[in-house]
NUBA-632375 format. One record per residue: z negated, y, x of N, C-alpha, C in turn. Coordinates in pm, whole numbers, plus 50000, padded with zeros to 5 digits. Atoms other than C-alpha are relative to their C-alpha. Last residue first. Example, Ala and Ser with C-alpha at 12.3 -4.5 7.8 and 13.67 -1.06 7.14 Angstrom:
<sites>
500064988149918492864989451367499275010949923/500004988150089492204955051230500005012050090/
</sites>
This chain:
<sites>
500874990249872737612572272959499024989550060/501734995550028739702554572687499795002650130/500175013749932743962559172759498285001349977/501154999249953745822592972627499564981349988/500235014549965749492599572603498344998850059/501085002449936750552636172470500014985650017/499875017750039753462644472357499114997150103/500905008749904752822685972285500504984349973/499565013250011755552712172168499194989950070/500685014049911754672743872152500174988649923/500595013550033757232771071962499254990550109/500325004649872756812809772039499934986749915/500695010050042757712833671716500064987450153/501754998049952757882866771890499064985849933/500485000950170761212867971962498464997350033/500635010050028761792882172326499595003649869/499415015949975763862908372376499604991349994/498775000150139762292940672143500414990050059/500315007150102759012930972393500954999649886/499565018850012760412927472711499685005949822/498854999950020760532972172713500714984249998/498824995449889756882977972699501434995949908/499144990149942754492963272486500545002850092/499714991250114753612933872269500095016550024/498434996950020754312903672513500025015449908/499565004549881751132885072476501385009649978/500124992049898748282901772272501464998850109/500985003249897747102868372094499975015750102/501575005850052748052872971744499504998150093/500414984750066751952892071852498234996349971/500644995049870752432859672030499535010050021/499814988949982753012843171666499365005750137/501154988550001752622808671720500575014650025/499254990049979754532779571579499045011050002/500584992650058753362740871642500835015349998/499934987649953754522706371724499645010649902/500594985650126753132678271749501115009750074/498904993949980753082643571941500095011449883/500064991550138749802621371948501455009350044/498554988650003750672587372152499595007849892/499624988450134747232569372210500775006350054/499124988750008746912537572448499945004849864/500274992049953744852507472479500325013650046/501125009649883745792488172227499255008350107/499495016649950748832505972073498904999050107/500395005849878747612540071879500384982250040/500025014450019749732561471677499294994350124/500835006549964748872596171595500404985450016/499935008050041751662623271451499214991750101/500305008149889750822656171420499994984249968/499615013049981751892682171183499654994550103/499035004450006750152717171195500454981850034/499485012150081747302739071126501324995249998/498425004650041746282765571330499904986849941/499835011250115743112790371370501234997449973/500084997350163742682817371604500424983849986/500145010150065740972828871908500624995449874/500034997950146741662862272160500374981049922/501075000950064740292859972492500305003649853/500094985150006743882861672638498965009149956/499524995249867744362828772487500175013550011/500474987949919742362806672258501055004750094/499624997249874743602780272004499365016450056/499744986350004741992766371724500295000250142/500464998349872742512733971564500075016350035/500914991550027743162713371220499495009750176/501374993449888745562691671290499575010449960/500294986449995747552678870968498524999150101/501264992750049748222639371005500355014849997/499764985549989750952610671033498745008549959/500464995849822750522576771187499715018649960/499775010349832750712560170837499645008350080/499255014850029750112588370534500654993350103/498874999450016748982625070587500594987349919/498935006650017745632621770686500825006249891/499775000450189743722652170751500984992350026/498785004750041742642652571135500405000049857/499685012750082739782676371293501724997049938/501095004650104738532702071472499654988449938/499655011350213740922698871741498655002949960/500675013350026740412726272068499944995949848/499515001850112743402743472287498404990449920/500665013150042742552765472527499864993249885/499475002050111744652785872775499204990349887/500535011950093742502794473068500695001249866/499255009449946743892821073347499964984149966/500135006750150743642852373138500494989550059/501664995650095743012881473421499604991349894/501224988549899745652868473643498995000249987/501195007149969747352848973410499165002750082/501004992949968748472877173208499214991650097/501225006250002750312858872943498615002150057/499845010750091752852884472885498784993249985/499584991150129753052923373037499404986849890/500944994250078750632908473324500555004149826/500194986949958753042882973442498435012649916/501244999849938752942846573356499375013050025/500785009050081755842848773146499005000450039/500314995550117757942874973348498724994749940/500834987549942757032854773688499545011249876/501105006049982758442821873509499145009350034/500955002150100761482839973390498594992049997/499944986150056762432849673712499275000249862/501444993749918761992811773808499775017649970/499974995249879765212805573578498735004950026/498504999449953764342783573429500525013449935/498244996550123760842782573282500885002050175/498944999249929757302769773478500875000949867/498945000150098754102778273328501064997550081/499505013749980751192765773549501065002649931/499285005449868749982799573556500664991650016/499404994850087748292795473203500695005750118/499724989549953746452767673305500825009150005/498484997249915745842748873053499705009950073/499994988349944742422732172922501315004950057/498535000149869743072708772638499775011250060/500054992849938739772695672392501035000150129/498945001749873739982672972157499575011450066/500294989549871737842658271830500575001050127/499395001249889738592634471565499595013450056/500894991649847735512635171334500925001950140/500944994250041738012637770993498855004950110/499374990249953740112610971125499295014049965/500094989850019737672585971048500385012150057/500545004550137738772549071019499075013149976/499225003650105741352562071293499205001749882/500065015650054738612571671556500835001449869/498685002050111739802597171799499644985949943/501065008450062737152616472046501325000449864/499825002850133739692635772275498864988649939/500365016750055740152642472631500055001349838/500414998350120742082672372843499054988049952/501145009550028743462684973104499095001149915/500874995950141746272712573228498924981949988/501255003749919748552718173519499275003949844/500325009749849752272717673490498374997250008/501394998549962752822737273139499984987950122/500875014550022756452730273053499015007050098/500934999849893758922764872950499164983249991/501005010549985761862767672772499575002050055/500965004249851764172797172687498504993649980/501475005950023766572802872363498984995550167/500345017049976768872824772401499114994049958/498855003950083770222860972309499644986650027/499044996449923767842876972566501254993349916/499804992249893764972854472448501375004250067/498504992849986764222830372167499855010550084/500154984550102760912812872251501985006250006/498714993350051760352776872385500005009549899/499974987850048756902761672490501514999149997/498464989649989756372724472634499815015449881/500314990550040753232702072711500915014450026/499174986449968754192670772836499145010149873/500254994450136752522633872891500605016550023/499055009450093752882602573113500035009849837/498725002249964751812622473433500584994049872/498734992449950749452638573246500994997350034/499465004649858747342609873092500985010750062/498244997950069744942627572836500804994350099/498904985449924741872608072856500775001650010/498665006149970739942590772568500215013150085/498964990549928736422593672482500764994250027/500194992549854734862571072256500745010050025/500184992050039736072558971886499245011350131/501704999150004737622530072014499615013149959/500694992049924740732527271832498535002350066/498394999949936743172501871599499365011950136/499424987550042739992501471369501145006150033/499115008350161739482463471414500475013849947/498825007149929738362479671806501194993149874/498504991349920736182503671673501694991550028/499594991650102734312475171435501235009350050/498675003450006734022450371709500275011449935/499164998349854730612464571849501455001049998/500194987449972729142470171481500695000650138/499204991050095730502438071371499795016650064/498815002049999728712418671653501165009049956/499774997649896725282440371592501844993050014/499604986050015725742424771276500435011350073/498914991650088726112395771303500525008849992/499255001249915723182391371582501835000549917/500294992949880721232405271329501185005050102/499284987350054722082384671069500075007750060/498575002150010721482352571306500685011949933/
</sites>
C-alpha cells in the first residue's frame, strides 16, 4: 500500500506543481517573436516568421528549466520590405552565411509569483553570449505563457558594424518574445 502511495504521489506530483516537468512545445501560431531598433530617426519593427522550439519547465524547480529556440534569421520580416532585405542582408544579419539564430535557457531565478530572471545564451553569426533578463511564466493547465523582453547590443554579435547603415541604426536592438507552449 506504501508503495502504491507513493508511486501515486510521484506521478501526481508534476501536475500539483501547476506543470509537467516534460517537454513542452512552443505553439507558433499562438506565439510571436518581435525585434525593434531605432533607425533613420524611427523606430523599426521586425517579427521572426519561422522558428521552433521546446522547453523542460517545472515550477517546483525553476532552476532545471531548460529551452531551446531555433530562428531563422531570414524569416525577418520589417515594414517596409526594403528594410527586410537591409536586415537580412550581408552588412546585418547575414542570413546567407548565418542562417540559425539560437536562443538556449539555462535556467530560471525566481522573482516572486509568475515572475523570473532568465538566465540564457544567445548565438548569432557564430558569435555566443550570455543574457539575463525579466520573464514572466504562468502556466494554466495545459498551457505555458512565458513573455520577456530583452536588450542586445548588435555591436556583440558582428551585425551592422560597418559601412555606411551603421551611424543609422542604433545599436541597442530590443526582442520581445510571447511565447505559448502546450506538453509534447
Amino acid at each position: 500500500m506504501r508503495l502504491l502511495a507513493a508511486l501515486l504521489l510521484a506521478l501526481l506530483t508534476p501536475l500539483l506543481a501547476g506543470a509537467a516537468p516534460g517537454p513542452w512545445t512552443f505553439e507558433r501560431e499562438a506565439s510571436r517573436i518581435e525585434m525593434s531598433v531605432r533607425a533613420f530617426g524611427g523606430w523599426r519593427t521586425g517579427r521572426f516568421e519561422d522558428w521552433r522550439g521546446s522547453a523542460v519547465l517545472d515550477r517546483a524547480h525553476p532552476e532545471t528549466a531548460r529551452a531551446t529556440v531555433t530562428v531563422q534569421s531570414a524569416s525577418l520580416r520589417m515594414s517596409p520590405s526594403v528594410a527586410t532585405r537591409r536586415a537580412i542582408g550581408p552588412g546585418f544579419l547575414d542570413a546567407a552565411r548565418h542562417p540559425v539564430i539560437r536562443f538556449d535557457l539555462k535556467s530560471l531565478e525566481p522573482l516572486g509569483g509568475d515572475r523570473y530572471t532568465a538566465n540564457a545564451d544567445i548565438t548569432m553569426k557564430g558569435r555566443t553570449r550570455a543574457v539575463a533578463f525579466p520573464l514572466d511564466l504562468r502556466i494554466d493547465g495545459d498551457r505555458a505563457h512565458l513573455a520577456g523582453a530583452l536588450t542586445l547590443d548588435r555591436a556583440d554579435f558582428g551585425i551592422g558594424t560597418s559601412g555606411p547603415w551603421n551611424g543609422l541604426v542604433g545599436r541597442q536592438v530590443t526582442v520581445r518574445v510571447m511565447l505559448q507552449a502546450r506538453p509534447a
